[in-house]
N, C-alpha and C positions, 0 to 999 in steps of 0.2 A: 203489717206484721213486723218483728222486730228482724235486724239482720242475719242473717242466716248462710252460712258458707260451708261450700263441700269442695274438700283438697282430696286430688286426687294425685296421689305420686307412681312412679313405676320407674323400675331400672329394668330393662328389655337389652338383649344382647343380639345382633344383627352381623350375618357371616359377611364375604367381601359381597358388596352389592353397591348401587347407586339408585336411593330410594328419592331424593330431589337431588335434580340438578342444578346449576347454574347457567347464565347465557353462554357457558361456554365449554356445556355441555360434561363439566364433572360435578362432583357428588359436594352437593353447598358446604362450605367452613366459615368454623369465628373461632377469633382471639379470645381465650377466657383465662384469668390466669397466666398472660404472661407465655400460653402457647396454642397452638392451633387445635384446633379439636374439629372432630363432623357434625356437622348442624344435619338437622331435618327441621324447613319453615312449620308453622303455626299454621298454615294455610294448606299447607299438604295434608297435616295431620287431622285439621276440619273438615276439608273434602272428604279423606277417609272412615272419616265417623259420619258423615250424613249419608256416603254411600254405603257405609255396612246398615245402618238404621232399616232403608230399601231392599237389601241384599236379603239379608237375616229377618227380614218383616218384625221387625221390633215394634213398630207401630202403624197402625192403619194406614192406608195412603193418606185420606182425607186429612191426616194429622202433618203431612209432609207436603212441602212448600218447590216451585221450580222454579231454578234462576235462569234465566235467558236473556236474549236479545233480542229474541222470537215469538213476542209478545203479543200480537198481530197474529200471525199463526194459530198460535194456542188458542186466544180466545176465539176466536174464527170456527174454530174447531166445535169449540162447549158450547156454541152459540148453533150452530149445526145441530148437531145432538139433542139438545133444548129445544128446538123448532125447526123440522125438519123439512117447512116449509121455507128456509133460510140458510142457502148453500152458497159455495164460490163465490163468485165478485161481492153480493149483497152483505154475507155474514164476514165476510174481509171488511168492507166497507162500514158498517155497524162495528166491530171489534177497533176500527181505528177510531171512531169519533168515540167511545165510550173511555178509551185510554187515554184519548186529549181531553176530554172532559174531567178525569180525573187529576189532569197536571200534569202528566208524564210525556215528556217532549219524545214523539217517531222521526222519522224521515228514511224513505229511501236510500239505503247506502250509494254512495256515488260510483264504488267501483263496480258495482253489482248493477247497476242502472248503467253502466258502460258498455260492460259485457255483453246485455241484454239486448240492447240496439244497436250492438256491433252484431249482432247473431240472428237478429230479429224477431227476435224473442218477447214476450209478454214482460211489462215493467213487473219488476219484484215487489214484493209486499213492504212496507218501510219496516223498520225496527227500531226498539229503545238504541240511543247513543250511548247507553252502559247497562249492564247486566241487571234485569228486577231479578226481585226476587218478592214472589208472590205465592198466599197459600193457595191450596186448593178450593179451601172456604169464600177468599177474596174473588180468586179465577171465576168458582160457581156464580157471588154475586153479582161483579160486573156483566158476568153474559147474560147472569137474567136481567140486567137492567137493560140493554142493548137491547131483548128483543120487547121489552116493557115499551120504549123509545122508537122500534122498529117501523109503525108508521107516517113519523113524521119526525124521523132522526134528529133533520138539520133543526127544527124547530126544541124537538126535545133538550136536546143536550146545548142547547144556548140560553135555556132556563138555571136560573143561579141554582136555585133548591134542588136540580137532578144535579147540575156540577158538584153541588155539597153531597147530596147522595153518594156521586159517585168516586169520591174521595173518602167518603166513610168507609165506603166497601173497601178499599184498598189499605184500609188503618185499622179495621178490625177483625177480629179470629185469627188471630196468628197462626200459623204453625206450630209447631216442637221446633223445627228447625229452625225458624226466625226468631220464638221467640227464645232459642239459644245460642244462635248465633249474630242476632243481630240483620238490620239491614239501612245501609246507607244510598237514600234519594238527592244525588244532586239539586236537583231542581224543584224537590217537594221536601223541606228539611221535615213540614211538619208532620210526615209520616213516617220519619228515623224511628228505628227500632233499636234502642239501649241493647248489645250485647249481654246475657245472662252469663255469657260463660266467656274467661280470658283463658288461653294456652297460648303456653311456652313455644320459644323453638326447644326442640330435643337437641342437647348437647351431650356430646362423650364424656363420660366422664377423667379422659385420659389424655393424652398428647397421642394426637393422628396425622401422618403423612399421606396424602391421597399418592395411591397407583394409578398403572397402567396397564391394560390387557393386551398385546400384541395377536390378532388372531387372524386365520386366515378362512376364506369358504370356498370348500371344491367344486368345480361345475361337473354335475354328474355326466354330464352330455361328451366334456372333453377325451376323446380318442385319438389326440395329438401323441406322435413322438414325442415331442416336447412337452412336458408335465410343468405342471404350474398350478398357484392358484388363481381362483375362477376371480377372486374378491377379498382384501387384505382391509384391516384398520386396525383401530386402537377402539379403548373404551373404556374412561376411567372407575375407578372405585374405590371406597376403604370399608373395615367392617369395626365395631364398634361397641361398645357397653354405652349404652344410654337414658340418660336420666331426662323423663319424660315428667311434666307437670301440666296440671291443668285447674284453675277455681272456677266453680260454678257460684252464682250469689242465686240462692234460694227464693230469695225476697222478690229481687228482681224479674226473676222466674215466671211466678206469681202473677208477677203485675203485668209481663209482658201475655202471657198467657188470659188475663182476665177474666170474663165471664165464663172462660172452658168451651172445648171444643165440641159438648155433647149437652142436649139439650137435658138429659135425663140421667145425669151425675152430678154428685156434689164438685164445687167449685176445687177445692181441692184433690180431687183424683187426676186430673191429667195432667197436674206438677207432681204429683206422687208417679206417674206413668214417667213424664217425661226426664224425672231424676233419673229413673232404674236405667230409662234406656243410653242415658247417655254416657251413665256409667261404666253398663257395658259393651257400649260402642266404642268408646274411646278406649277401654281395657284392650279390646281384641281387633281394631281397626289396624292399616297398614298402609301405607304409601304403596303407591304400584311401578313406583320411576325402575325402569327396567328389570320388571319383577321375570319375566319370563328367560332373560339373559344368567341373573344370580340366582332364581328359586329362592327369595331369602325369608319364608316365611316360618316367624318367629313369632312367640309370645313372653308378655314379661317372665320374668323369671322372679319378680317381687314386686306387690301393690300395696302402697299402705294409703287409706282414705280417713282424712279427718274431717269433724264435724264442726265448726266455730261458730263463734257468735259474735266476735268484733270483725276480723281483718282475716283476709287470706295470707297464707303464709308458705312461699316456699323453700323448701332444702337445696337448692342447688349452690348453696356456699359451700357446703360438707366437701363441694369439688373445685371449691378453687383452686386448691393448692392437687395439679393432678393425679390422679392415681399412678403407682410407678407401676410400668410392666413389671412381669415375674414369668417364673415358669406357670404358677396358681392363676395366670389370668386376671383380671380387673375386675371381675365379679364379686369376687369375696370381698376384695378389699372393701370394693364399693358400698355393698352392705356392710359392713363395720364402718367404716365413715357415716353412713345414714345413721345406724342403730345406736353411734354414740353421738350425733349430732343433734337430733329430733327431742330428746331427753335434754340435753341441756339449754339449746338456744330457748326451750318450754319454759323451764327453770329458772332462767335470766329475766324472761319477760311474760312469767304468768302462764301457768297449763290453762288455755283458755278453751281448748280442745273438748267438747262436750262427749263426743265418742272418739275412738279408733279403732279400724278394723284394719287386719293384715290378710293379704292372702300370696301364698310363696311357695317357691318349685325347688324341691332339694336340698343338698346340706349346707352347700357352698351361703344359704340364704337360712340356718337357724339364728345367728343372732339378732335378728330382725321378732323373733319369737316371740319378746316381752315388751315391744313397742305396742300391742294392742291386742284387741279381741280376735284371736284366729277363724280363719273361713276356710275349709275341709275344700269350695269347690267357688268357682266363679259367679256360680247361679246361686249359693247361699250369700256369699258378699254382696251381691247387687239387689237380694230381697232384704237382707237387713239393715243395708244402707236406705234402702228404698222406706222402708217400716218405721226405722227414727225419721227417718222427714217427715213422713206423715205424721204419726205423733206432734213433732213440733208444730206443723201446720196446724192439729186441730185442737191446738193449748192457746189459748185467752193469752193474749199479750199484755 
């Protein structure tokens, strides 16, 4: 299919909070523009959206994928369940050779094999040396290959044609999650998984100075003369207008997705599933870095999603030059920087934008109004963003 791109913009405004940290435990910053501003990583904001996808059951399980270290476990487990003649040591044992069969280097962790015979303890199960990330379609296949192998393992899986077996199972039926966010195999390149979807870091759109909280905690127990507090620290934070981005490529989508995750749909429904959801995953998803300290749960306050056909394209120039504080806040401004930005840089280099939809909270965010097709509610934006995909997907290229 031809190329196919969905932008997804959002300016989201967040009270004082520290939604990712740094190693050094305040709220992450970058230079843009000549001044400081509050970052949120790209990686916060993915984990966010795969755990709302689980949270909000946007999609099936079977459609969602788990990253671990605990590889060995897991399948241990399906392999259990699968044959339940096939428990503890045995289906441990079967779940390692079926994961070396595939490529995927285990080993007992060294500190954990320390512990264990310092305490006399059973040796621990080994684990990946980096995090898979596998579907649950992959998981289901390799434990049925395992107990296929189950009676003469060692001889099984030292057959080339079950090692190709069992390498296929691990490179196809993707996930939604994988096949939109990608997944990289040190040691097996040739089962990478092309990332469908790039995000930004979230930047401010403003000049941010991080704070600091001075606080103290009473010990209810204290019936000292002497009053005091029980527990004293700091904890830093700043709050923020943020311009949030993210392209999904359609195509790739697609391709990563492949044959579909259901044997009794067209090829195209679960890229049409898998847009809606990540759409509105990523809309309403949140960082949780000391969500319970700030409370800081917020929703954009402005989303506008375009639909391309060459090149993603994002606005975050409209905030090089940063928004000035005022008494009005950074909000408005910010949307008027967008709403005369998106118009013009179009203009300069071609409205190649096949749709636009907007969806926006309040007044401070009408002139954002004639940038595109308005959406009344979150769940009409994500069916008719959802509805042009489809559409293009089942148009003859």
């Amino acid at each position: 299919m031809n190329h196919l791109f969905l932008d997804v913009h959002a300016l989201q405004t967040v009270p004082p909070s520290n939604l990712n940290r740094d190693d050094t435990g305040a709220p992450k910053t970058a230079v843009y523009g000549g001044v400081p501003r509050a970052r949120v990583s790209s990686q916060a904001w993915k984990r966010a959206t795969r755990e709302y996808f689980e949270e909000k059951q946007l999609l099936d399980p079977g459609e969602l994928g788990v990253r671990t270290k605990k590889i060995v476990e897991v399948l241990a487990d399906r392999i259990g369940t699968l044959e339940t003649s096939l428990k503890g040591e045995r289906a441990e044992a079967l779940a390692a050779e079926v994961v070396q069969a595939a490529g995927l280097q285990i080993a007992v962790p060294k500190r954990k094999a320390e512990s264990a015979a310092k305490n006399g303890e059973p040796e621990p199960l080994p684990e990946a040396k980096y995090l898979l990330f596998l579907s649950s379609r992959q998981l289901d296949g390799l434990a049925g290959l395992a107990v296929e192998g189950a009676a003469d393992s060692k001889a099984f899986f030292k057959d080339k044609e079950n090692k190709a077996r069992a390498k296929q199972l691990a490179d196809t039926r993707h996930s939604v999650d994988i096949a939109l966010f990608g997944r990289m195999v040190a040691d097996v390149t040739d089962i990478n998984v092309d990332a469908a979807v790039q995000v930004a870091h979230a930047i401010s759109v403003h000049k941010v100075e991080n704070e600091s909280d001075y606080f103290t905690a009473v010990d209810d127990k204290n019936e000292d003369d002497e009053p005091g507090a029980g527990m004293i620290g700091t904890v830093d934070f700043n709050s923020a207008t943020l311009y949030r981005y993210a392209a999904l490529g359609v195509h790739q989508l697609a391709e990563n997705l492949g044959q579909g995750l259901r044997e009794d749909e067209p090829l195209t429904t679960p890229v049409h599933r898998a847009v809606e959801a990540f759409v509105e995953g990523f809309i309403h998803s949140l960082p949780q870095g000391k969500i319970n300290t700030f409370g800081h749960h917020t929703l954009p306050d402005a989303v506008v999603v375009k639909l391309r056909s060459t090149r993603p394209v994002s606005f975050v120039s409209a905030f090089e030059d940063p928004v000035p504080s005022g008494q009005a806040g950074h909000l408005r401004g910010a949307v008027e920087r967008l709403a005369e930005y998106i118009p013009s840089v179009e203009k300069a280099y071609g409205d190649d934008a096949t749709l636009t939809w907007v969806l926006r909270v309040g007044p401070n965010t009408q002139k954002l109004s004639g940038v595109g097709t308005e959406a009344e509610s979150v769940r009409e934006l994500v069916s008719a963003v959802g509805q042009a995909v489809a559409e293009h997907l089942e148009t003859p290229a």
